[in-house]
C-alpha positions in Angstrom: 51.7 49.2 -14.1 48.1 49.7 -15.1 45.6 48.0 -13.0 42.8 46.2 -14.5 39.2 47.7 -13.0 37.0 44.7 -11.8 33.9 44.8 -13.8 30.8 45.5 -11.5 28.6 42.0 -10.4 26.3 41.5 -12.5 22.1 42.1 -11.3 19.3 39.8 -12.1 16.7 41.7 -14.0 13.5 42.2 -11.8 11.6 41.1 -14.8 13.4 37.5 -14.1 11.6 37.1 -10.6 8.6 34.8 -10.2 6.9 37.8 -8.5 7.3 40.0 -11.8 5.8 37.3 -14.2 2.6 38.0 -15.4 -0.5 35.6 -14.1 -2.3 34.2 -17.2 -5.7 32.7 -16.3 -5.8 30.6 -19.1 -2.4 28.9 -18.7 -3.2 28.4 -15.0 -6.6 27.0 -16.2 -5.1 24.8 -18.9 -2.3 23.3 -16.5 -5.3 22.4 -14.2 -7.2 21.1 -17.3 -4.0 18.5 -17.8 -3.7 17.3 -14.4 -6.9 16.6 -13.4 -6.9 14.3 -17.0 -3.9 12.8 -15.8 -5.4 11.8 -11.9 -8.8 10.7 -13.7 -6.3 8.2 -15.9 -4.5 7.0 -12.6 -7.6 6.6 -11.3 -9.4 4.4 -13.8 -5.9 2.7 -14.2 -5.6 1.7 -10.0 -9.2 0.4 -10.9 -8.2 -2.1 -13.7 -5.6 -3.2 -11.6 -7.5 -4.2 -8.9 -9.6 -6.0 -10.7 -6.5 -7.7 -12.5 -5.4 -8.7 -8.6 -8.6 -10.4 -7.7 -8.3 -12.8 -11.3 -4.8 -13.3 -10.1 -5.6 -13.9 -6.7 -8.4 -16.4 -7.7 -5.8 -18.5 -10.0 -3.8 -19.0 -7.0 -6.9 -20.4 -5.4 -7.7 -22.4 -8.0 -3.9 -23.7 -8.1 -4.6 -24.7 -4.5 -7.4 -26.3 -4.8 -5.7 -28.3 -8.6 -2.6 -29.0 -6.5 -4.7 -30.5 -3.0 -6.4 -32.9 -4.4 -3.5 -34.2 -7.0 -0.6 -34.6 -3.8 -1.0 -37.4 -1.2 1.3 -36.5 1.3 -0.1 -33.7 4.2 2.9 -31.8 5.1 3.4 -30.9 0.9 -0.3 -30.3 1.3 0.4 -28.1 3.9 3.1 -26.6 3.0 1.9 -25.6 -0.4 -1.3 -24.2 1.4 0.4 -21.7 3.9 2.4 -20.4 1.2 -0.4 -19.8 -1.4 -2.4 -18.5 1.3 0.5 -16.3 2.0 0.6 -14.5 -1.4 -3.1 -14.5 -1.5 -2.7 -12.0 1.7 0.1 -10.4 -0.3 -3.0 -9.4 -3.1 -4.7 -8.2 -0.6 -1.9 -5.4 0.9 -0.9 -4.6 -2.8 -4.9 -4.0 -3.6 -5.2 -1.7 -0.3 -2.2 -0.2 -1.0 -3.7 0.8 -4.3 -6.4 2.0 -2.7 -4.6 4.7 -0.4 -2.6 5.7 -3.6 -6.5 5.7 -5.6 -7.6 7.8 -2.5 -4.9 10.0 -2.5 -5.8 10.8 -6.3 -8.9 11.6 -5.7 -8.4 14.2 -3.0 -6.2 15.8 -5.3 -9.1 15.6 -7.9 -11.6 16.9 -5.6 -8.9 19.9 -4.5 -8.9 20.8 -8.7 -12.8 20.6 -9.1 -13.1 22.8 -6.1 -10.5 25.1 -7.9 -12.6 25.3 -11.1 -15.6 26.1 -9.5 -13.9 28.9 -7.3 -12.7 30.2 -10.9 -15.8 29.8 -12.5 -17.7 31.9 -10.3 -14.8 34.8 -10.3 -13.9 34.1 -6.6 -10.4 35.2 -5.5 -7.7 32.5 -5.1 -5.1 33.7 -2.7 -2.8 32.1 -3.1 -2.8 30.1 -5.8 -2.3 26.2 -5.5 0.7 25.1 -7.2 0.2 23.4 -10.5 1.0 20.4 -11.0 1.1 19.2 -7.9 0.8 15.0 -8.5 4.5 13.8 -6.9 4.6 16.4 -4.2 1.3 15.1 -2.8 2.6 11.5 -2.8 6.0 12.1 -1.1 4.4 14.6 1.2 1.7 11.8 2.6 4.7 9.3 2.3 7.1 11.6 4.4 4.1 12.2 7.3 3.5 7.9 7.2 7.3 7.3 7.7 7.4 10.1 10.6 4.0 9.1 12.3 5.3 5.6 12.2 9.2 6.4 13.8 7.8 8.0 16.8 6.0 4.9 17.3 7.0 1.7 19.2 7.5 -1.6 16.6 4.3 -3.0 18.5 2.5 0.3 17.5 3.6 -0.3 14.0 2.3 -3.0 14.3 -1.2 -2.3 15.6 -1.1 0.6 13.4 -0.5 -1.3 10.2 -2.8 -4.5 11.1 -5.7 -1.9 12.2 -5.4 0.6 8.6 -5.8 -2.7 6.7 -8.9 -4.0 8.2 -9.8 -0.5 8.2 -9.3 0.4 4.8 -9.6 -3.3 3.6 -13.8 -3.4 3.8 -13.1 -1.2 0.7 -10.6 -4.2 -0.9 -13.5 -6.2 -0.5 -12.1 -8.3 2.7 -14.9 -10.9 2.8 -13.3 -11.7 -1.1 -10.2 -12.5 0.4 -11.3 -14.2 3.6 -13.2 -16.8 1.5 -10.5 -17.4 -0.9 -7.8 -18.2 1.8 -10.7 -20.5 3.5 -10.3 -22.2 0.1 -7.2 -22.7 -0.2 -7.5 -24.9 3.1 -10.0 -26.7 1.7 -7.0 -29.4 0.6 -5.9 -30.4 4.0 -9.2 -31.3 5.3 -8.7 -34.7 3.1 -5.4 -35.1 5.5 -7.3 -33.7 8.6 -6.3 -37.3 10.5 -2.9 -37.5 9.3 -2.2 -33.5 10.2 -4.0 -33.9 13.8 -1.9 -37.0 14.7 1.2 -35.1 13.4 0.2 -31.9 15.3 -0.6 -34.4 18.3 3.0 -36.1 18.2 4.9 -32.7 17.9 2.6 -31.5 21.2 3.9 -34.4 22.9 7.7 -33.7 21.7 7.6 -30.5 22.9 6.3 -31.3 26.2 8.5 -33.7 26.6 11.4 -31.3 25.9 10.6 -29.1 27.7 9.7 -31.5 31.3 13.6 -32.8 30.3 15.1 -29.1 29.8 13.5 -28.6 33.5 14.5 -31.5 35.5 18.4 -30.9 33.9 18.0 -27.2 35.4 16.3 -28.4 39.0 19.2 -31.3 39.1 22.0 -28.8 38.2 20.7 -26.7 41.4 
């Protein structure tokens, strides 16, 4: 019986190798050309939003303010003031949030401008940044928030997460948001001796509980 030979494994051509290819300074430039467009765009886009946030974040207030004076009863008054107050703070993460992502742009910006003047003046580049480099920046400072924040404790997330938004809020404009939530309880103040009775009478329910959950346990000893 004739055998069949096995036909050798085929090579990859060494002109198929990244290392082989050819550099071409103009490609290079032009793909640096089309990203930084793109992170200028994001850029003046995260700034239009903002903005958009504060006009929405200024409708609640006004909402607040529409619905206080039209409802009678405190605790809807109340109720309907923690919660709009509560997406009001809301604004206010998803605007700082925007900021770290705007920041975060503009690193990347400033890393490309450096790159063109580096180019501009001949300077050797070795090695060369990889280009585009947009979603690998983002999960990359992602990935090092999410490990920086699992070898903390939950208080330290906490801390952490309460101390970066005061940090990086006096760039949200916090004073903005502080008088806009001091608005929005602005509608309880007509129900201030209504809510301090209430708040008086649930003080004395709870003491009271409490004195009767203690003499149970000292009569059960």
């Amino acid at each position: 019986m004739d055998t069949v030979p096995i036909p050798p494994r085929p090579t990859r051509p060494e002109s198929s190798t990244a290392e082989s290819l050819p550099f071409d300074p103009a490609d290079y430039r032009k793909r640096l050309s089309e990203e930084y467009k793109i992170l200028q765009d994001k850029i003046d886009k995260i700034g239009a939003f903002r903005f958009t946030i504060k006009g929405w974040a200024i409708a609640i207030v006004g909402a607040v303010l529409a619905a206080g004076s039209a409802v009678n009863g405190p605790v809807t008054t109340v109720v309907i003031t923690f919660a709009l107050a509560g997406m009001v703070v809301f604004f206010f993460e998803l605007e700082v949030e925007q900021l770290v992502l705007s920041r975060l742009y503009g690193a990347r910006a400033k890393a490309l401008e450096k790159l063109f003047t580096s180019i501009d003046r001949g300077q050797r580049i070795d090695p060369l940044p990889p280009v585009p480099y947009i979603a690998h920046a983002i999960v990359k400072a992602s990935y090092q928030r999410e490990i920086a924040s699992a070898n903390r404790l939950r208080i330290d997330r906490w801390r952490t997460r309460l101390k970066d938004l005061w940090r990086i809020g006096r760039f949200a404009h916090r004073p903005f948001y502080i008088v806009l939530i001091f608005l929005t309880f602005l509608p309880t103040l007509r129900h201030g001796d209504e809510i301090c009775k209430g708040i008086s009478r649930a003080n004395q329910w709870v003491q009271s509980s409490v004195r009767g959950v203690i003499s149970q346990f000292q009569g059960a000893k």
